[in-house]
Structure formats: structure tokens, C-alpha cells
C-alpha positions in Angstrom: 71.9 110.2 52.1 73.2 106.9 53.0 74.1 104.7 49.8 73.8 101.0 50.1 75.6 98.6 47.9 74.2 95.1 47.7 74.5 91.6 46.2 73.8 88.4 46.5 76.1 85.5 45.0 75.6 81.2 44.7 78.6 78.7 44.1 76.2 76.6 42.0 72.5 77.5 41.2 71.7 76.5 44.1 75.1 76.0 45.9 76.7 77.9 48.6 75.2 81.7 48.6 76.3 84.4 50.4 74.9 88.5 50.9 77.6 91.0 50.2 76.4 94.4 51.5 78.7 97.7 51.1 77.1 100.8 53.1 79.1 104.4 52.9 77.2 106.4 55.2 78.2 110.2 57.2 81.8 109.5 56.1 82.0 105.9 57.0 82.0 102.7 55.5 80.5 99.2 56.6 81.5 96.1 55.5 79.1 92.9 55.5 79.9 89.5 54.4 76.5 87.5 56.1 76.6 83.6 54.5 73.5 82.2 54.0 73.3 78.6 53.1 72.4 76.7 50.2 70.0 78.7 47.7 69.8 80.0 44.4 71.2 83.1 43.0 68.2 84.8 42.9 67.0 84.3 46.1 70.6 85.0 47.4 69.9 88.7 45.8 66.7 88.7 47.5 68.3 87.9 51.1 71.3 90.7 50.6 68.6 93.1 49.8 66.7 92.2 53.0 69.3 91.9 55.4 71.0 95.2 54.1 67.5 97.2 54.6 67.6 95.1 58.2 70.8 97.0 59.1 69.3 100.4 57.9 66.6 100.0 59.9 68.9 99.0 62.8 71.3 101.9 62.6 68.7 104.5 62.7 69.1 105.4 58.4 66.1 107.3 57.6 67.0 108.4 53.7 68.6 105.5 52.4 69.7 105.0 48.4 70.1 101.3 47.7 72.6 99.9 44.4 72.0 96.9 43.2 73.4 95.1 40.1 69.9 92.2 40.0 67.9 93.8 37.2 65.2 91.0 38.7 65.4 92.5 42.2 65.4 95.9 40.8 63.0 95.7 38.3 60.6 93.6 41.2 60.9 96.6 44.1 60.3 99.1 40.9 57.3 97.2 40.0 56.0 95.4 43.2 55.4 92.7 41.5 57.3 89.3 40.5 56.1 86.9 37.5 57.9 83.8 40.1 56.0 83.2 42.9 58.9 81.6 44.6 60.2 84.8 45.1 56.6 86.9 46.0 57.3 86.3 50.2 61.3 87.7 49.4 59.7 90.9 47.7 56.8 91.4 50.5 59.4 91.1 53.4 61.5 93.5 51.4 58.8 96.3 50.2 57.6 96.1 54.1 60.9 97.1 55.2 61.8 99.8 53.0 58.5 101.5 53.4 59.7 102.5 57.3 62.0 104.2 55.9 61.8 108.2 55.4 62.6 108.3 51.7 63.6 105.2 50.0 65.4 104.7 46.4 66.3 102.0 44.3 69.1 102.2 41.5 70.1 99.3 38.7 73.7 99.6 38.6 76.4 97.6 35.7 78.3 95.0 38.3 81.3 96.9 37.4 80.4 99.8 39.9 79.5 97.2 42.5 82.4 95.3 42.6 82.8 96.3 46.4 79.3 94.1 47.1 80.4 91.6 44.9 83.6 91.0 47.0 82.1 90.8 50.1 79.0 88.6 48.5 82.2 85.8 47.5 83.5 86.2 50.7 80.3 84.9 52.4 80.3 82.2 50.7 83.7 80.6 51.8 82.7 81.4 55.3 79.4 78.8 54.3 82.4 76.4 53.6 84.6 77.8 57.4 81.0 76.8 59.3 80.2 73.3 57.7 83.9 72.4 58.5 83.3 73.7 61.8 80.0 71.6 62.4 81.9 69.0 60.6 84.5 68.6 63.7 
């Protein structure tokens, strides 16, 4: 079983966001740090979610078990269902993706046993900062 680690994390609410995603799968580890813009935290969660289960689906994983420390995402994927409709199109791209998977899990996690995510989730968001100076020269 592949285990998937993910988060999502703003500078700012909305501010600068990035996806941290933290995969240990047949003996390896990947590493992702994807940046995403300007967005709120929430939504941030949402995108790390969706671009982890992106490179599941794109590395062949068939039994996937995904970590997350959002209780909102969490609880929204246990529920398939979201009180904000802001975040309804997040959840239906999401629940579409990990229904091609073989067997699919979702775990709440304290963000003390996802620190690796979180890491890599701050990371993304100083490389928003590395590509507006770049557009900037």
C-alpha cells in the first residue's frame, strides 16, 4: 500500500499557498513542493489533495492510503459533501480522481505526524515568492 502525506499551506488567508505532498511508496520516498498562487488555506488543502491523487494516478498506484491533517478535507471526502459551496468543484474533482483508484483510504492525522507534508507545503510557498521575482525581472 502506498501512503500519501499531504497539505496545503497560505502565507495569509488568502496569501501565497503552496501543496506539500510526502509519498513513501515500495521502499521509496517522493518529495513534492508544487506552489500554487494566491488562495486560501482551505482551498490550498484542497489543491494538495488533488495534485497528490494526480501523481498516484500518474505513477500507476492502484491501493493508495492518503494522510491528511485538514479535518475539513477529511471530513468532506468521508462525507461527500461540503456545507461551502466554494469548495463543492475542489471536492468533485477530488472524489472523481480517487474513485479510479483500486482501493482508496482517507486518514485524519494530528499535524504533528505530518510534519514531512507540512515542510514541503512552506517550501512551496517561497518558491511562489522565487517565480514572482523571476516575472518581476
Amino acid at each position: 500500500m502506498i501512503e500519501v502525506y499531504i497539505d496545503g499551506a497560505s502565507a495569509g488567508n488568502p496569501g501565497p499557498s503552496g501543496a506539500g505532498i510526502f509519498i513513501k511508496a515500495n521502499g521509496k520516498v517522493e518529495r513534492y513542493s508544487i506552489p500554487l498562487g494566491v488562495m486560501s488555506n482551505h482551498e490550498a488543502e484542497y489543491y494538495a489533495f488533488i495534485e497528490a491523487l494526480k501523481i498516484c494516478r500518474k505513477n500507476g498506484y492502484q491501493v493508495v492510503s492518503f494522510r491528511t491533517d485538514s479535518a475539513l478535507v477529511n471530513r468532506a471526502v468521508e462525507k461527500e459533501f461540503v456545507k461551502n459551496k466554494q469548495f463543492a468543484p475542489l471536492l468533485e474533482e477530488a472524489l472523481t480522481l480517487s474513485k479510479e483508484f483500486d482501493l482508496f483510504f482517507m486518514k485524519w492525522i494530528p499535524g504533528s505526524e505530518n510534519k514531512s507534508a507540512d515542510e514541503l507545503a512552506r517550501a512551496a510557498i517561497r518558491k511562489n515568492e522565487e517565480i514572482k521575482e523571476n516575472e518581476d525581472k
